[in-house]
C-alpha positions in Angstrom: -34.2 -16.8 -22.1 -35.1 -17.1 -18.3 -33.7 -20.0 -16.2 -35.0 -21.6 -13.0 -32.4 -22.6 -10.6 -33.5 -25.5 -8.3 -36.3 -24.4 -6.1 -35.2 -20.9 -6.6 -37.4 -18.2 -9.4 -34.3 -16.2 -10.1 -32.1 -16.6 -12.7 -28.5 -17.5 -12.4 -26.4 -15.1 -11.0 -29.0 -12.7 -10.3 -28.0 -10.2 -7.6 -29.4 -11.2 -4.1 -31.1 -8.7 -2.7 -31.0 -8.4 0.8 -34.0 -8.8 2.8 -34.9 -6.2 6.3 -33.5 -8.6 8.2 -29.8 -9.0 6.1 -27.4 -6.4 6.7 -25.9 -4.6 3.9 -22.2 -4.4 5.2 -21.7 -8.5 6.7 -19.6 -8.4 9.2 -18.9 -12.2 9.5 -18.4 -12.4 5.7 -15.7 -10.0 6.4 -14.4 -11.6 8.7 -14.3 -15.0 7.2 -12.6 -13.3 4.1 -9.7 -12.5 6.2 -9.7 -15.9 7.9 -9.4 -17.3 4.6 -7.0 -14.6 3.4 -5.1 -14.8 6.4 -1.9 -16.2 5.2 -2.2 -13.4 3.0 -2.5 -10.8 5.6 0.5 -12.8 7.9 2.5 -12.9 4.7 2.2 -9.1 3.9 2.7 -7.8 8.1 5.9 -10.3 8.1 7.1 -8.2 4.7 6.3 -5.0 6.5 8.0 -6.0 9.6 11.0 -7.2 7.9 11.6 -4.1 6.1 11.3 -2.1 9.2 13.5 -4.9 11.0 16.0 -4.6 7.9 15.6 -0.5 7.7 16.7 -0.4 11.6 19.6 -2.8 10.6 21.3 -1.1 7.9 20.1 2.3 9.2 23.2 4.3 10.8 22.2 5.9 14.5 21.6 9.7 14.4 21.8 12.0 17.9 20.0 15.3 18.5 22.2 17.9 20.6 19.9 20.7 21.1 21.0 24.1 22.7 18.7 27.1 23.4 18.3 30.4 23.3 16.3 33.5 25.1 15.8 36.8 23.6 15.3 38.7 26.2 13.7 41.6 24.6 13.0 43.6 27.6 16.5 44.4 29.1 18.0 47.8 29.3 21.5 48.5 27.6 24.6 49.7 29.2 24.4 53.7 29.3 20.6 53.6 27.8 18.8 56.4 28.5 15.3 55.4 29.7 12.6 55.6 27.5 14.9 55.0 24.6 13.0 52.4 22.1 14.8 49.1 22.5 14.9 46.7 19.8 11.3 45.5 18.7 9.9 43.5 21.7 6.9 41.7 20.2 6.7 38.5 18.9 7.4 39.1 15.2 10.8 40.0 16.5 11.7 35.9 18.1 10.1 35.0 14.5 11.9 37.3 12.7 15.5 35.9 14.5 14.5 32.5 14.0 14.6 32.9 10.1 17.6 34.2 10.7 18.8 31.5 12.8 17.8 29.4 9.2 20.0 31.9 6.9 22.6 30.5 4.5 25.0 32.9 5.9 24.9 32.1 9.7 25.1 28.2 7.9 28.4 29.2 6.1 29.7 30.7 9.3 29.6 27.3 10.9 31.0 25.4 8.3 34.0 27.4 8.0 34.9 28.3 11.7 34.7 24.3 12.2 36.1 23.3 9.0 33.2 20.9 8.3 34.1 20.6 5.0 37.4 18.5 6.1 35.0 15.8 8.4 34.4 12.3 7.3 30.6 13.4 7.8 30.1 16.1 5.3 32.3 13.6 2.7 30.3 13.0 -0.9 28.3 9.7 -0.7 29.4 6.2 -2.4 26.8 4.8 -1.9 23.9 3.4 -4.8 21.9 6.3 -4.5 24.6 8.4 -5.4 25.8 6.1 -8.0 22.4 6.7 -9.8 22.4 10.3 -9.3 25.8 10.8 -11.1 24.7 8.3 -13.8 21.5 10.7 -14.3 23.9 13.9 -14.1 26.0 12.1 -16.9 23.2 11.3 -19.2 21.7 15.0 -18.9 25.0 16.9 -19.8 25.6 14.6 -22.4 22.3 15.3 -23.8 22.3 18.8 -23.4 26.1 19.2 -24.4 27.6 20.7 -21.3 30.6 19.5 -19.0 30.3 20.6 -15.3 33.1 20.1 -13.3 33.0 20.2 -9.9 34.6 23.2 -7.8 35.6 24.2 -3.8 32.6 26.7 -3.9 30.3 23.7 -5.6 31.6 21.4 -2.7 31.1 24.1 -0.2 28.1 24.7 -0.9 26.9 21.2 -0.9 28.3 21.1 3.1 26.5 24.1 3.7 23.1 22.4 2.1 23.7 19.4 4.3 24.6 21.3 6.9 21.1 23.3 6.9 19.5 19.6 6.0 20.4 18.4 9.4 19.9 21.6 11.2 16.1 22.3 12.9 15.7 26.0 14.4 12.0 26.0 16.5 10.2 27.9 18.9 9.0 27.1 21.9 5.6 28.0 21.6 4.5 31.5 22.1 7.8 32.5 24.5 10.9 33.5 23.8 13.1 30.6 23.5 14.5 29.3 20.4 15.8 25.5 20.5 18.7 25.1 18.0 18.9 21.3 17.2 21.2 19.8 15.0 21.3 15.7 13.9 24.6 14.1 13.5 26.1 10.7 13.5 28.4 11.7 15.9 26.6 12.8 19.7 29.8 14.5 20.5 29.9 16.6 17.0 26.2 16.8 17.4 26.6 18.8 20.2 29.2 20.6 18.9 27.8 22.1 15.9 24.3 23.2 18.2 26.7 25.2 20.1 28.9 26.3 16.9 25.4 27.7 15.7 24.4 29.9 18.4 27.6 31.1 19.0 27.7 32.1 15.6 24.7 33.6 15.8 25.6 35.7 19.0 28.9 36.7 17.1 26.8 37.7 13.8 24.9 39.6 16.2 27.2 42.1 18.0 29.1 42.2 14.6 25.6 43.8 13.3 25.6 46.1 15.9 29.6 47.0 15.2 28.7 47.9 12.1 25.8 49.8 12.9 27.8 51.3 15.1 30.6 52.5 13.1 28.6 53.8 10.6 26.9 56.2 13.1 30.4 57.0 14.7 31.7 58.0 11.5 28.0 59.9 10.5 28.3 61.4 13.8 31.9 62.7 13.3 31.2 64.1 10.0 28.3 66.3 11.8 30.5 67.3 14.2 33.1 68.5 12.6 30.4 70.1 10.3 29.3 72.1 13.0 32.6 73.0 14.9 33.4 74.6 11.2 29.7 76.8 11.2 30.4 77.8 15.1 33.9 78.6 14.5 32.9 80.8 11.4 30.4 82.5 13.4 32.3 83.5 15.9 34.9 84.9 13.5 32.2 87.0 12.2 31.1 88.6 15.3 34.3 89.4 15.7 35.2 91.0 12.1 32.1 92.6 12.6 32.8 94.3 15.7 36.3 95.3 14.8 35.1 97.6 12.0 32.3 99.1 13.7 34.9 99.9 16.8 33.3 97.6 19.3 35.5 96.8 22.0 35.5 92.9 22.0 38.0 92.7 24.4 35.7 95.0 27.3 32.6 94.3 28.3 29.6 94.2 26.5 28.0 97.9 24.7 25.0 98.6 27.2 21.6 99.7 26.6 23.2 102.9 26.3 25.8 102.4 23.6 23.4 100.4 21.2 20.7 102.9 21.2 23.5 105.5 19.8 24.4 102.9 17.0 22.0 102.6 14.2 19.2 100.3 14.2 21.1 98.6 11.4 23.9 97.6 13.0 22.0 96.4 16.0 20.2 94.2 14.6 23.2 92.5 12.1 25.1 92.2 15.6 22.2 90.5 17.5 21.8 88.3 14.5 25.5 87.1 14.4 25.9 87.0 18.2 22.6 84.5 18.6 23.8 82.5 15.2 26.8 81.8 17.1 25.7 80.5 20.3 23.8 78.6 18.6 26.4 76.9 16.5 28.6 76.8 19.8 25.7 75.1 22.1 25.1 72.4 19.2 28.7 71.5 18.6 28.7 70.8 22.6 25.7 68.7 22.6 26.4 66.8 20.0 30.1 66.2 21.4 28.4 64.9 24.4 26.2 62.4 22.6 29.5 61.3 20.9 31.2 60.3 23.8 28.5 58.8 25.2 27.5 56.7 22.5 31.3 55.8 22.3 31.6 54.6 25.7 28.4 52.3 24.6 30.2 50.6 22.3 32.8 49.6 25.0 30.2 47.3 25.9 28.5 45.2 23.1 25.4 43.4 24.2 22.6 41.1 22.4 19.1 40.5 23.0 20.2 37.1 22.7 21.5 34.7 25.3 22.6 31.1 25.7 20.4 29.4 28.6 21.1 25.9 28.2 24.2 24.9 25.4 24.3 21.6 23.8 25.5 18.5 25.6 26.1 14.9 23.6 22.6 13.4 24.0 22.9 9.7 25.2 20.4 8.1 23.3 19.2 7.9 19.5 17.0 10.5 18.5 16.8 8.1 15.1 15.6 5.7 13.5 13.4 4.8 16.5 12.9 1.1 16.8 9.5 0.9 18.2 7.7 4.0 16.2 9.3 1.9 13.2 8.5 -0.9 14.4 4.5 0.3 14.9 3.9 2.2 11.9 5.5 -0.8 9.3 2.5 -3.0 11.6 0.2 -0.8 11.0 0.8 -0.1 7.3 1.3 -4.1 7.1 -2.2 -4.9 8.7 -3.3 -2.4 6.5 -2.0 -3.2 3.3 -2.7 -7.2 4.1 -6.1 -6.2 4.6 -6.3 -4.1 1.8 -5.0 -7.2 -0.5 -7.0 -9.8 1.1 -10.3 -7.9 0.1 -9.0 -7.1 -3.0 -8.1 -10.6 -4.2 -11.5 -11.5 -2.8 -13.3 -9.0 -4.9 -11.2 -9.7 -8.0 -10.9 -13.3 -7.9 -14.1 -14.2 -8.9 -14.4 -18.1 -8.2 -15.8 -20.0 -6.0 -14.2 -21.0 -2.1 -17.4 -21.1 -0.2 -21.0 -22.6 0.1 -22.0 -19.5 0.6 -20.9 -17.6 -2.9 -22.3 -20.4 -4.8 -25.8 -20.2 -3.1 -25.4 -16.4 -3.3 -24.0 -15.9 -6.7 -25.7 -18.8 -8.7 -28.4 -19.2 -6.9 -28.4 -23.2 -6.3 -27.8 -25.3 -3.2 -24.2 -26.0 -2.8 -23.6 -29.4 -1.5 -20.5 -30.3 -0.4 -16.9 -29.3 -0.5 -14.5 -31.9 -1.8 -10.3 -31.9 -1.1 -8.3 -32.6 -3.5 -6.6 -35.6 -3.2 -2.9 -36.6 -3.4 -1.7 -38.8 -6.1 0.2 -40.8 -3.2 -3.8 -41.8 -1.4 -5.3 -43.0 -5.1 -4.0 -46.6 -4.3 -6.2 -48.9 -2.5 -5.0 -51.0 0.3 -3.3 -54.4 -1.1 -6.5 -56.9 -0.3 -8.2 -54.5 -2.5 -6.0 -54.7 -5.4 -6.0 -58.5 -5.3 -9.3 -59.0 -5.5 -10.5 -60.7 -8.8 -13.3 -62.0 -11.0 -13.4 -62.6 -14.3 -11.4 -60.4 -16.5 -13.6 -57.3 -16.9 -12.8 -56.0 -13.3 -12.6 -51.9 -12.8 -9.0 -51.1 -12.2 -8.1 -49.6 -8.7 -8.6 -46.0 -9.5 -11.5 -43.6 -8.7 -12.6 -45.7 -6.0 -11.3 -43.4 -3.2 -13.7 -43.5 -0.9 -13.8 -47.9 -1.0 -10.0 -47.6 0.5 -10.7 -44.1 2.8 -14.7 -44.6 4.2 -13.6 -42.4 6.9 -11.7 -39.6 5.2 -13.4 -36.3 4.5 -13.9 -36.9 0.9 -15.8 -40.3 1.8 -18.0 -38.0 4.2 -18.6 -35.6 1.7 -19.7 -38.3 -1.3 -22.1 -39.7 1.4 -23.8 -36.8 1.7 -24.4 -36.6 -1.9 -25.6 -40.0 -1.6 -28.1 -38.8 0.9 -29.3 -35.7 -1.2 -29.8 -38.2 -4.0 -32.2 -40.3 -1.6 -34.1 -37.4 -0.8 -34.9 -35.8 -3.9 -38.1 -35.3 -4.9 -37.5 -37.1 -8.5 -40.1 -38.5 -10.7 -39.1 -41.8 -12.1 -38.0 -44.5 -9.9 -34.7 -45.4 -11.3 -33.2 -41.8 -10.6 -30.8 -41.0 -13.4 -28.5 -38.5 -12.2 -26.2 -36.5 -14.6 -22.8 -35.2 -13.8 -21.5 -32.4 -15.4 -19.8 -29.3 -15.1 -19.7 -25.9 -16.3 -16.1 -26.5 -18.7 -14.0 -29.2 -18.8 -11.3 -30.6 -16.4 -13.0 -30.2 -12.9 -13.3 -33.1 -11.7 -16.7 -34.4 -12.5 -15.5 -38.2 -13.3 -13.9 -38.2 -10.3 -17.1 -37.4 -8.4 -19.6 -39.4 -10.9 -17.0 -42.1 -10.0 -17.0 -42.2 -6.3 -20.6 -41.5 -6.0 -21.3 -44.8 -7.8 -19.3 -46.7 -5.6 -21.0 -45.0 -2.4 -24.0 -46.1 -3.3 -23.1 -49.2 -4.9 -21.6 -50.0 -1.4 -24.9 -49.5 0.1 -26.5 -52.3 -1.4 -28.2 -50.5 -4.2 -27.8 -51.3 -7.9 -26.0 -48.9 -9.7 -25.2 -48.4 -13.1 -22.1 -45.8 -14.4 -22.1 -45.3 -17.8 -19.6 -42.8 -19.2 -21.0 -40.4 -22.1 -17.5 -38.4 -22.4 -16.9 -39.3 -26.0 -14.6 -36.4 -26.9 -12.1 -36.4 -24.4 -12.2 -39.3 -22.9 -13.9 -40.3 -19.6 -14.0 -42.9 -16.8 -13.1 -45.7 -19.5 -9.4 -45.3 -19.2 -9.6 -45.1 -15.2 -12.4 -48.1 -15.0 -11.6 -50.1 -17.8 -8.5 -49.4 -19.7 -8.7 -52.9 -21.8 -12.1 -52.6 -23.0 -13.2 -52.8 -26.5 -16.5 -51.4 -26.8 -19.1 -49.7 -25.3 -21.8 -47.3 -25.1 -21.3 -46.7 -28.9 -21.7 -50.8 -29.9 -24.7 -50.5 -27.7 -26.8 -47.8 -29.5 -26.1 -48.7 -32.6 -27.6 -51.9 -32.1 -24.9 -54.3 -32.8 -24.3 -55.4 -29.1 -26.4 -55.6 -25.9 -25.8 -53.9 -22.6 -24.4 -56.7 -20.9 -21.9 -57.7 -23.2 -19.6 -54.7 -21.8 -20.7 -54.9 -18.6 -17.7 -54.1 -16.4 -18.0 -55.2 -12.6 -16.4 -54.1 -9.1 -16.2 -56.9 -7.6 -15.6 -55.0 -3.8 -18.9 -52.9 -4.4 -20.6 -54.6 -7.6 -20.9 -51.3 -9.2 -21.5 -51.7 -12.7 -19.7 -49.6 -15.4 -20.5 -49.3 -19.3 -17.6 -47.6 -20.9 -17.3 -45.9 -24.2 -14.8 -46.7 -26.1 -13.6 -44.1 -29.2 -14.2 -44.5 -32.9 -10.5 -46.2 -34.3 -9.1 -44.3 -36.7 -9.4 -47.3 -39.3 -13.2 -47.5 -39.5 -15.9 -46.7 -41.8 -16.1 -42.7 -42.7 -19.9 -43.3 -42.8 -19.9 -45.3 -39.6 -17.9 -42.4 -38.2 -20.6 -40.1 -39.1 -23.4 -41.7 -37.6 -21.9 -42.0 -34.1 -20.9 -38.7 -33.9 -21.6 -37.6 -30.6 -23.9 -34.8 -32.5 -25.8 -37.8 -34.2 -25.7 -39.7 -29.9 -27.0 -37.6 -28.3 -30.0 -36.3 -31.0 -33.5 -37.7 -29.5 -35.1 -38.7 -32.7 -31.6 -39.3 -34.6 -30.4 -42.1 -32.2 -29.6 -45.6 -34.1 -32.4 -48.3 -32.8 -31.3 -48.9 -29.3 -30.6 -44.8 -28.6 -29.5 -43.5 -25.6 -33.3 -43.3 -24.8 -34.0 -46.8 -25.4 -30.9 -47.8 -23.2 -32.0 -46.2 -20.0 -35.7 -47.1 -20.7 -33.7 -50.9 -21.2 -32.0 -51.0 -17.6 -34.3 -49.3 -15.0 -35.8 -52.2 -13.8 -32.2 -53.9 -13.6 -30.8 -50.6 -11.2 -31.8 -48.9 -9.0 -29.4 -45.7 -9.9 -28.3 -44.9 -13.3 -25.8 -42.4 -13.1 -23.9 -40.5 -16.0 -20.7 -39.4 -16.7 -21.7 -36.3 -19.0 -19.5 -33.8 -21.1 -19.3 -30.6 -20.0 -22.3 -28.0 -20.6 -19.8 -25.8 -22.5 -18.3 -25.6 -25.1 -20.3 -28.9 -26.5 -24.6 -29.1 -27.1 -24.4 -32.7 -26.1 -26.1 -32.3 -22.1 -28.4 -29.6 -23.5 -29.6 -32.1 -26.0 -30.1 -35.3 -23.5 -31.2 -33.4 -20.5 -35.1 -34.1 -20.7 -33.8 -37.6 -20.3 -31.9 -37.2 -17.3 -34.0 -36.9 -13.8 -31.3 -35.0 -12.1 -28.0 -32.9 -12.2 -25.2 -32.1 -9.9 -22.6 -29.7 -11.1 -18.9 -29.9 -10.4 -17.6 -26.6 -9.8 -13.3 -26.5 -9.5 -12.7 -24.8 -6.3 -10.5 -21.6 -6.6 -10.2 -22.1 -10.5 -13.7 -21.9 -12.3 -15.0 -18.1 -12.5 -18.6 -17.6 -11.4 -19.3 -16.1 -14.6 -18.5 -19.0 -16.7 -20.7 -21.0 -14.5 -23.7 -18.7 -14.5 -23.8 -18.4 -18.0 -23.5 -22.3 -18.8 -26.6 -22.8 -16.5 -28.3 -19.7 -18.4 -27.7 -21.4 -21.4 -29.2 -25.1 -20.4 -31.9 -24.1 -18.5 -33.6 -27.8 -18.4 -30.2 -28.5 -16.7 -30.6 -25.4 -14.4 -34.8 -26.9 -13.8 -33.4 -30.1 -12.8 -30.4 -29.6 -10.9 -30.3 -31.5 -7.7 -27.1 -29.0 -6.5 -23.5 -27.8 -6.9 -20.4 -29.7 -5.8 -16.7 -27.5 -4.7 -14.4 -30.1 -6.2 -10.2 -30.2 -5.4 -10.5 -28.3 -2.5 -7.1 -27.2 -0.7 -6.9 -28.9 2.1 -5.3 -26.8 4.1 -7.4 -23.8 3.5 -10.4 -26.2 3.8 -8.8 -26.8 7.5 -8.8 -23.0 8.0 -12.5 -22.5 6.9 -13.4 -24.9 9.3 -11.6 -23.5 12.1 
């Protein structure tokens, strides 16, 4: 079933699409979304802030003490022969000491040269964190069944984790200096442990090269020894050998002479033995050379590591730092207020604008009314005295007779002036009120629109048609004992429950509910089912009434149910010249309203505009800002 709206071919609800000249992405919608989400957005940066403010608080100081050191890869050794390879001078060899710089082992040094495990520092937490922690720890060895109990090495090793928590080990770039940082609550023990670290690393160093060192000495020892024991057995053999051939070892060499006359045997065994130990003799020597040279080198220990600049206790907080955290929770706060303020925009999906309704139900909205306090219903006292007669409309309702000036009065008065201007067929103008469900304030508005134009000059005539729920009669006339149901069933006239204003004259006919004591069959045949039915109507009918007073008024306006959940304003409205619907501001989903409309769509034909009814005040202030 397709719908008209008013003056519009679309139905209800159907998407807008945008034209060439409507941007996809509206910027000013966007930004009015924040201006009306901005207490959001303040309320969500204030949060952020005062976390950050609160973290700073409660947040003990840290100081970085940072030492340095160069490995200066390209320096010669005491007693180092040149061209002898020094340690590997490249750049894997800074990365290479910098993961050791990181090692468990140089962390353990620390800890126990400065007995960290003693300081208040390195203590176990009591704080709530650690409470939960050792509740978890509880519940998992009572699950699995197994007791830990806690040990020095397990408490060592948690200094020696906390340690390496708070220590940083980072190169400067591509060179060859290494920055040794450590974090500490302490500047003085900050400082303290950075220098701790690299002299630890210095000692762990030349303790390397001990070793080293003394593993060669004693390699080198067992060589020569090795080697005094071949020379020494050569030489005995040379001389064994000459004694039993009768070579006179204590003379001179045999000449030329003398080894031609021995046997070419024996020469060559001699030559063989003589050579053998020379060079037995000549290795022993050189290698005992090397010895003492490489003992004399270990006289002098050296690294390729030095300090350039120790630690000092840093005079300022390297932690937390007030304006980073003080930047980053504004940031994250605009951003999360943002983030909320378009999200409750796109998931609350009522109405707060003009715009939305024209956009999303495609009808003219037209007007926005506050909501009023109970304190402003009561009119001023020469109001309240007024008198005439005894059916007089009690003082409720008639908001804008006591506040002309107010913003609701302006907003009724331009409803007033819409109402002039339609375009509408029959010369009485019967204008419906309803609303998409019930409680929105449509009584209220039918109300103050009759007296509005009642105080123009202009006949009007407000008849309330809320027979299930009760209407305007218990606002206008509480002591009334009939109505609009006397009327169409023909056993009364119209004027006989007349009600009167006397400030504005406005004239109200009020419908007064069925008592429980009356006729079952009478019951049945004013059902508002049976009302409201165009060719089921007792003689009068509602059709006959209005058809009764248009020459008497020059407005007839109606105080109508809502279109949902009841058939009663889809079953009248070919009577009714015009409609305005009441919309709850902030409270009535669009989709409840688009599919009432799609479900009357005589209403939907006929519908003069839509009404924003118990507007906030306040946020109406900040829309119009």
């Amino acid at each position: 079933m397709h719908k008209v709206a008013w003056q519009k071919t679309t139905r209800a609800g159907d998407p807008q699409v945008a034209g060439a000249e409507e941007p996809l992405i509206d910027l000013g919608e966007a930004f009015r979304v924040l201006r009306r989400r901005r207490v959001l957005v303040a309320s969500i940066l204030a949060l952020a802030v005062s976390g950050a403010a609160v973290y700073l608080a409660m947040t003990p100081g840290r100081y970085t003490a940072s030492s340095m050191l160069l490995f200066d890869v390209r320096k010669n050794e005491p007693f180092q022969q040149q061209g002898y390879p020094n340690a590997a001078a490249d750049s894997a060899f800074v990365d290479s000491e910098v993961e050791v710089l990181k090692s468990e082992n140089l962390a353990r040094s620390v800890v126990r040269t400065l007995s960290l495990q003693s300081d208040p520092e390195f203590a176990p937490s009591a704080g709530f964190a650690a409470a939960i922690q050792g509740f978890i720890e509880g519940i998992v060895e009572a699950v699995l069944g197994t007791s830990r109990t806690s040990t020095e090495s397990d408490q060592f090793g948690r200094v020696v984790r906390l340690f390496q928590k708070n220590l940083t080990i980072k190169r400067t770039g591509l060179t060859y200096v290494v920055s040794i940082d450590y974090r500490s609550l302490d500047p003085n023990r900050a400082a303290r442990i950075s220098n701790a670290a690299a002299e630890a690393y210095l000692v762990g160093e030349l303790e390397s090269k001990y070793q080293a060192a003394r593993r060669a000495n004693i390699w080198l020892q067992d060589r020569i020894n090795e080697l005094k024991a071949q020379a020494e057995k050569t030489e005995r053999a040379v001389a064994e050998y000459k004694a039993k051939n009768n070579v006179d070892t204590s003379g001179p060499r045999p000449n030329e002479q003398q080894l031609v006359d021995a046997s070419s045997e024996r020469r060559i065994i001699l030559k063989d033995l003589e050579s053998s130990a020379q060079t037995n003799r000549a290795l022993h020597e050189a290698l005992l050379q090397r010895v003492t040279e490489f003992t004399q080198q270990q006289s002098f220990p050296a690294t390729e590591a030095r300090v350039v600049s120790p630690a000092s206790p840093p005079l300022e907080k390297s932690e937390p730092k007030a304006l980073i955290a003080l930047g980053v929770a504004s940031i994250l706060g605009l951003v999360g207020g943002f983030g909320a303020a378009f999200a409750r925009e796109y998931l609350d999906r009522t109405f707060r604008s003009s715009k939305q309704v024209e956009r999303e139900v495609g009808v003219e909205c037209l007007g926005i009314l506050p909501a009023i306090a109970p304190a402003r219903w009561r009119l001023p006292k020469w109001h309240r005295d007024v008198a005439s007669g005894e059916r007089i409309i009690s003082e409720r309702h008639r908001f804008v007779v006591g506040e002309p000036l107010s913003r609701f009065a302006e907003t009724i008065r331009d409803l007033k002036v819409a109402a002039d201007t339609a375009d509408l067929h029959r010369s009485d103008k019967v204008i419906g009120i309803t609303s998409a469900r019930p409680h929105e304030g449509k009584s209220l508005l039918a109300a103050n629109l009759s007296e509005m134009i009642a105080l123009s000059g202009c006949k009007v005539l407000l008849i309330d048609c809320e027979l299930r729920n009760g209407g305007l009669t218990g606002q206008f006339a509480p002591k009334a004992k009939g109505g609009l149901l006397e009327v169409v069933a023909g056993r009364a006239a119209v004027n006989d429950f007349i009600w009167c204003d006397p400030i504005t004259n406005l004239h109200f006919l009020p419908a007064v509910k069925l008592a429980g004591g009356r006729d079952q069959n009478t019951k049945e045949q004013l059902s508002p089912a049976a009302l409201f039915q165009r060719t089921q109507l007792t003689p009068m009918g509602l059709k006959a009434l209005l058809e009764s007073v248009q020459d008497s008024y020059d407005y007839v306006i109606l105080d109508l149910p809502p279109i949902t959940p009841v058939a009663d304003v889809k079953a009248i409205s070919h009577l009714i010249d015009a409609f305005i619907l009441v919309i709850e501001f902030g409270r009535t989903s669009q989709q409840a309203v688009i599919d009432a409309l799609n479900a009357a769509p005589t209403v939907c034909e006929k519908l003069l505009g839509a009404v924003l009814n118990k507007a906030d005040p306040d946020e109406l202030r900040r829309l119009a800002s």
